[in-house]
DRENTORKOL-3810 file (N, C-alpha, C; in nm, 4 decimals):
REM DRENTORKOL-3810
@n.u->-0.9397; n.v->-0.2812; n.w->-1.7594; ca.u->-0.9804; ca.v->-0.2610; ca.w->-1.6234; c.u->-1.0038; c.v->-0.1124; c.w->-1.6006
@n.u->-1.0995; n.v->-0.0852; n.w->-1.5220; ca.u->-1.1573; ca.v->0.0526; ca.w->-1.4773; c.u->-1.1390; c.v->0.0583; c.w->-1.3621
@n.u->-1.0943; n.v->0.2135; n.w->-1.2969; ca.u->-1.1185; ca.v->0.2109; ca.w->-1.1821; c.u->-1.1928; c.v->0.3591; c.w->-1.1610
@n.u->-1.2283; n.v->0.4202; n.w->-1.0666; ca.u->-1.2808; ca.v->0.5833; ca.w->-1.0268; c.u->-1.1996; c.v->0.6271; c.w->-0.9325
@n.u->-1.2220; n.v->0.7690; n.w->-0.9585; ca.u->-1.0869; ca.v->0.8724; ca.w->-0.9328; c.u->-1.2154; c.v->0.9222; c.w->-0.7759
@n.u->-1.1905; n.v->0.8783; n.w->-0.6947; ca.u->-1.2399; ca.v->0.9404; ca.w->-0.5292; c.u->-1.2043; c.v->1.1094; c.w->-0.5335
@n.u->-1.2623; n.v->1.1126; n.w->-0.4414; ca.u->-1.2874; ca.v->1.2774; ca.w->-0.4168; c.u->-1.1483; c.v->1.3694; c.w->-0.4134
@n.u->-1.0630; n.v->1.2458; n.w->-0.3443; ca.u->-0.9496; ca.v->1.3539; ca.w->-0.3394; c.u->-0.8108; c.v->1.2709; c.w->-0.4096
@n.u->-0.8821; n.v->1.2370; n.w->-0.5130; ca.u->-0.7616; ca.v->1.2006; ca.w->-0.6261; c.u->-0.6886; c.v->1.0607; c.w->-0.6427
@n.u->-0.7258; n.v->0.9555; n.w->-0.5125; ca.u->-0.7186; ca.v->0.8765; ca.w->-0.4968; c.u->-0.7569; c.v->0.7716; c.w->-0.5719
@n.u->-0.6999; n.v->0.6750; n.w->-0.6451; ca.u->-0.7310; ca.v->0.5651; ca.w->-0.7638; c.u->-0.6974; c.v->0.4134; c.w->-0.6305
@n.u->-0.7668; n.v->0.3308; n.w->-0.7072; ca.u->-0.7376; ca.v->0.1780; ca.w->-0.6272; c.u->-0.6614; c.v->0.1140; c.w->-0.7895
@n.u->-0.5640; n.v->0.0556; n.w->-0.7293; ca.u->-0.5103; ca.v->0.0294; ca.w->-0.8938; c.u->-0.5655; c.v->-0.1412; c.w->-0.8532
@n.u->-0.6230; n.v->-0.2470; n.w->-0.9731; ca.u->-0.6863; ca.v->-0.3417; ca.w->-0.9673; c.u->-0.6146; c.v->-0.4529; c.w->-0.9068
@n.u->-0.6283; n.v->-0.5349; n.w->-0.8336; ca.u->-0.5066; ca.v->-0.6423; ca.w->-0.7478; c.u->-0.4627; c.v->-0.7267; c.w->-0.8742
@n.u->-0.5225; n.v->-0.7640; n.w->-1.0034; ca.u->-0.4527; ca.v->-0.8653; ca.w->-1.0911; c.u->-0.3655; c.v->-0.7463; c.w->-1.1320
@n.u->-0.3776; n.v->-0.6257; n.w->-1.1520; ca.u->-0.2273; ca.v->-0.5511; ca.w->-1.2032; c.u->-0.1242; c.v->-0.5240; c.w->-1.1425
@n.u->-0.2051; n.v->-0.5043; n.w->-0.9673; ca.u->-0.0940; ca.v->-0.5150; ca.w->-0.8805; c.u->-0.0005; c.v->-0.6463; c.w->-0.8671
@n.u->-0.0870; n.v->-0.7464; n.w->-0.8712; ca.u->0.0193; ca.v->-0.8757; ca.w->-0.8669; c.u->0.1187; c.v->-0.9027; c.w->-0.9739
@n.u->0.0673; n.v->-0.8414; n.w->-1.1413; ca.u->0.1621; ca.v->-0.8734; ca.w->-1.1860; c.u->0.2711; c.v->-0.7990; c.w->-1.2372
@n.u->0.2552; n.v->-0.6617; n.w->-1.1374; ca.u->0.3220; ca.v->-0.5638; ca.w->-1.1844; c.u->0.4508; c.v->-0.5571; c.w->-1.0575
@n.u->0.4151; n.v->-0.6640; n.w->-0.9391; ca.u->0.4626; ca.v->-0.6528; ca.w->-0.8310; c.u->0.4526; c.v->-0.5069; c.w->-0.7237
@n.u->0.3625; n.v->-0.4785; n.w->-0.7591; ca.u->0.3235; ca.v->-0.3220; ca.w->-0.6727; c.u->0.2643; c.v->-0.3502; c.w->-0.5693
@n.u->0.3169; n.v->-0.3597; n.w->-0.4236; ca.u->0.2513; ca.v->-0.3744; ca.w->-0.2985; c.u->0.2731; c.v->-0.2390; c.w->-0.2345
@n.u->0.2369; n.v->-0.2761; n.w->-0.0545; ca.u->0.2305; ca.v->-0.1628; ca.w->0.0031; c.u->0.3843; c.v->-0.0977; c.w->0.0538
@n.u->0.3888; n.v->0.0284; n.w->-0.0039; ca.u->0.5139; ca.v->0.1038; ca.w->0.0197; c.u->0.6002; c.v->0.0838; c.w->-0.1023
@n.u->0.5366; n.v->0.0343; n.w->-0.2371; ca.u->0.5724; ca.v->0.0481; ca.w->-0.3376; c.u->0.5715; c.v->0.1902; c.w->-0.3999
@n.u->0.6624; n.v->0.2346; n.w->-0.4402; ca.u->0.6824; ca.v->0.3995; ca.w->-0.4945; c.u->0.6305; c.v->0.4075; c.w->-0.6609
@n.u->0.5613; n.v->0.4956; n.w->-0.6620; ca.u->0.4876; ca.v->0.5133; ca.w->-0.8017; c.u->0.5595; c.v->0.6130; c.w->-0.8510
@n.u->0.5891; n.v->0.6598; n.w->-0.9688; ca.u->0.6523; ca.v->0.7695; ca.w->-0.9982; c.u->0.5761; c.v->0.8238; c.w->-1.1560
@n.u->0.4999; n.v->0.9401; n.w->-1.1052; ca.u->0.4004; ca.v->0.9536; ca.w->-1.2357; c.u->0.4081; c.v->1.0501; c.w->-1.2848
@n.u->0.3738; n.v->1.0686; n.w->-1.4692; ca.u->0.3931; ca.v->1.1637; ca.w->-1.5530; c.u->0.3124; c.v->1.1614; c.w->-1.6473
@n.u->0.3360; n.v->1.2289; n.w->-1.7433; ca.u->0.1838; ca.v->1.2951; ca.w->-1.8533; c.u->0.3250; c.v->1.2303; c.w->-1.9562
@n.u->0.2147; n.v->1.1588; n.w->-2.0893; ca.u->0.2788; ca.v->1.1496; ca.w->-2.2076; c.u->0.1905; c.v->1.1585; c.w->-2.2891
@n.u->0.1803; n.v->1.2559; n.w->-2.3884; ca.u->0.1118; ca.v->1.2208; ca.w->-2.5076; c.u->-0.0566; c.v->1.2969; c.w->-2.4149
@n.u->-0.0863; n.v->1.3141; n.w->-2.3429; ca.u->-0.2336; ca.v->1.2967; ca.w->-2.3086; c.u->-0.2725; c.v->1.2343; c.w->-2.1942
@n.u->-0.1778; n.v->1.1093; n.w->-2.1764; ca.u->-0.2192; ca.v->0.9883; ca.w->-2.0370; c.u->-0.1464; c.v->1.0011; c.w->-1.9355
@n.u->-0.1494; n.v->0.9823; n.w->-1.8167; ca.u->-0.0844; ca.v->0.9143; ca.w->-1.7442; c.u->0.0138; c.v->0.8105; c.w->-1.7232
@n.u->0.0713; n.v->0.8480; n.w->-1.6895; ca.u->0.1698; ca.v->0.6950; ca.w->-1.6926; c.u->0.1945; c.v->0.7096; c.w->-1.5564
@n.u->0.2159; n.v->0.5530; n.w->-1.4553; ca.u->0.2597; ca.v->0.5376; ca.w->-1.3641; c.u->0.3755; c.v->0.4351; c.w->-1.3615
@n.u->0.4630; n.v->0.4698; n.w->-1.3094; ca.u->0.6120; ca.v->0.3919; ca.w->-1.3369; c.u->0.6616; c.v->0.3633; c.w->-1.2107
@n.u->0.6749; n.v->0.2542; n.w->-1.1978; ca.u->0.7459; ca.v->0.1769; ca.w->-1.0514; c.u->0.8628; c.v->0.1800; c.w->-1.0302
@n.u->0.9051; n.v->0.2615; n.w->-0.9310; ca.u->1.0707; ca.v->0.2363; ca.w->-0.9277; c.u->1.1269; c.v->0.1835; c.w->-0.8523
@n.u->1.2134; n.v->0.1560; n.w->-0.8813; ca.u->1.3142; ca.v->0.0162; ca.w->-0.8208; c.u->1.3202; c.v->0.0429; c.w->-0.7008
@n.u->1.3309; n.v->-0.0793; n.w->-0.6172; ca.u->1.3778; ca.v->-0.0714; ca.w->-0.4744; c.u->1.4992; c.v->-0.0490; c.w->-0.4406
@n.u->1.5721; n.v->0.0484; n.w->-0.3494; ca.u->1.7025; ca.v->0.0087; ca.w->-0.3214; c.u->1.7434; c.v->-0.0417; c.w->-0.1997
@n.u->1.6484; n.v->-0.0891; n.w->-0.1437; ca.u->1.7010; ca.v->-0.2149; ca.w->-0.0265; c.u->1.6991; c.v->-0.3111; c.w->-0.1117
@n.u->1.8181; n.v->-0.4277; n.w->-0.0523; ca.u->1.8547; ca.v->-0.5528; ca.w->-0.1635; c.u->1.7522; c.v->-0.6361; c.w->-0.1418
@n.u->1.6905; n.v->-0.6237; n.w->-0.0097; ca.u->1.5747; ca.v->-0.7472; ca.w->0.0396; c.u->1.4408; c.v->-0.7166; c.w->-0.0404
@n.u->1.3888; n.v->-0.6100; n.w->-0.0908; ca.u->1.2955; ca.v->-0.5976; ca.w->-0.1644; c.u->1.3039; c.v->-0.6975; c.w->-0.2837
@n.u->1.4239; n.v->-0.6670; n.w->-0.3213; ca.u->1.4061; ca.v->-0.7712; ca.w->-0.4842; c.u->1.3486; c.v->-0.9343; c.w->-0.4150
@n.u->1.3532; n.v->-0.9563; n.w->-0.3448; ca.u->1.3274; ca.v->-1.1105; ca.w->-0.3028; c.u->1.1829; c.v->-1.1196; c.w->-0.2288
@n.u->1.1288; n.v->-1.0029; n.w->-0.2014; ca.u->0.9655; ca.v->-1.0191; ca.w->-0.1785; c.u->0.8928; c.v->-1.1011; c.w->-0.2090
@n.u->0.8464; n.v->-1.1785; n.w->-0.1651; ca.u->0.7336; ca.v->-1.2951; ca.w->-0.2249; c.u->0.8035; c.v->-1.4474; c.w->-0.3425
@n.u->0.9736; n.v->-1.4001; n.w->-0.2976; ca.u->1.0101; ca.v->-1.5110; ca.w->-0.4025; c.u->1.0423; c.v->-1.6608; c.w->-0.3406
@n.u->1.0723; n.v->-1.6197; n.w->-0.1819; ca.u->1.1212; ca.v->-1.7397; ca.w->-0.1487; c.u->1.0390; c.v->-1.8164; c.w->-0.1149
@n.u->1.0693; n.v->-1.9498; n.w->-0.0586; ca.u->0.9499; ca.v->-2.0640; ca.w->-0.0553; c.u->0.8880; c.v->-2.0527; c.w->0.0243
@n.u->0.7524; n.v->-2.1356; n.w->0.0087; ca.u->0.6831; ca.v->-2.0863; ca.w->0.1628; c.u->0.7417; c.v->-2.2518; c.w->0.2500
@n.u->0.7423; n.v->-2.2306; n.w->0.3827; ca.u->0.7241; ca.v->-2.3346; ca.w->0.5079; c.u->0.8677; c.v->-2.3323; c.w->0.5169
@n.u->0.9515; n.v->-2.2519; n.w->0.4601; ca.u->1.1130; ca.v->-2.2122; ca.w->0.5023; c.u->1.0703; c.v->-2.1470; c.w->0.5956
@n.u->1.2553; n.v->-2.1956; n.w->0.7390; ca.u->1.2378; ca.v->-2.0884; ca.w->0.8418; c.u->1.3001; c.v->-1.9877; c.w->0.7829
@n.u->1.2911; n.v->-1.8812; n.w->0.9201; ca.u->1.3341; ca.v->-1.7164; ca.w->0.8934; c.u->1.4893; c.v->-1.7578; c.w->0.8360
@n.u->1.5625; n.v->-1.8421; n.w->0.9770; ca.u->1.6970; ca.v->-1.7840; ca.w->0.9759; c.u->1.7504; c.v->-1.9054; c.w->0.8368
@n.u->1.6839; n.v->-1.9782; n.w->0.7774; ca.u->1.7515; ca.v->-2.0555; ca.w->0.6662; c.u->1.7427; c.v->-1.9416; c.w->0.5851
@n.u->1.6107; n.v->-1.8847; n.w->0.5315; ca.u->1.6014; ca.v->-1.7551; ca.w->0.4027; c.u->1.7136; c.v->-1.6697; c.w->0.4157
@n.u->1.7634; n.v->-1.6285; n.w->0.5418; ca.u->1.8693; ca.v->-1.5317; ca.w->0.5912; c.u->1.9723; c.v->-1.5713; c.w->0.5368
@n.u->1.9813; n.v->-1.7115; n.w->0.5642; ca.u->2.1109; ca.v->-1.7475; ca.w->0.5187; c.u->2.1804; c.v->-1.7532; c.w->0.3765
@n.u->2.0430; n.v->-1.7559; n.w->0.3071; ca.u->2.0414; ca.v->-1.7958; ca.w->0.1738; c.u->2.0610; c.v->-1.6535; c.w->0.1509
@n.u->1.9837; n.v->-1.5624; n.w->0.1646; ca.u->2.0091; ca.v->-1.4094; ca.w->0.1442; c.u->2.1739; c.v->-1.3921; c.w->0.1589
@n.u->2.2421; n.v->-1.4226; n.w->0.2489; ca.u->2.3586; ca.v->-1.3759; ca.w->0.3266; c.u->2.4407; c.v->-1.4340; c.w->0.2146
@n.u->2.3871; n.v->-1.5356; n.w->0.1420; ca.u->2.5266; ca.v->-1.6642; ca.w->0.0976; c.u->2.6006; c.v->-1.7460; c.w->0.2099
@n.u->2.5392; n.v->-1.7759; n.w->0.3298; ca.u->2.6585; ca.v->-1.8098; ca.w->0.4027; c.u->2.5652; c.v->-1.9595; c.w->0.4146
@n.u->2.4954; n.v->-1.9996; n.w->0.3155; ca.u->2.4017; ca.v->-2.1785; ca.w->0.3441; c.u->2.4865; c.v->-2.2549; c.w->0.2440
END
């Protein structure tokens, strides 16, 4: 996959890498030079609710997911 570097440095990273890299919006990139390239490295969330982004089911209500989050279902 290709992408172009915009005027002011700005890259679109491709949505099939974003999906399977789990990189959405307010995802933190953390980037460095190795060898020649770039590398961009995702770092962990430290809110606990991030890890569960996009995992729970869909047509669950709010306050059941909560609960399940909480342990208290």
């Amino acid at each position: 996959m290709k992408t172009k570097v915009a005027a002011r440095g700005q890259v679109t990273i491709p949505k099939a890498l974003r999906e399977r890299l789990g990189i959405r919006p307010g995802t933190i990139l953390e980037f460095r030079e190795e060898k020649g390239r770039l590398v961009a490295v995702k770092v962990e969330a430290l809110n606990a609710v991030d890890k569960y982004y996009g995992k729970l089911g869909r047509g669950r209500k709010t306050d059941d997911m909560m609960k399940a989050l909480r342990g208290s279902e």
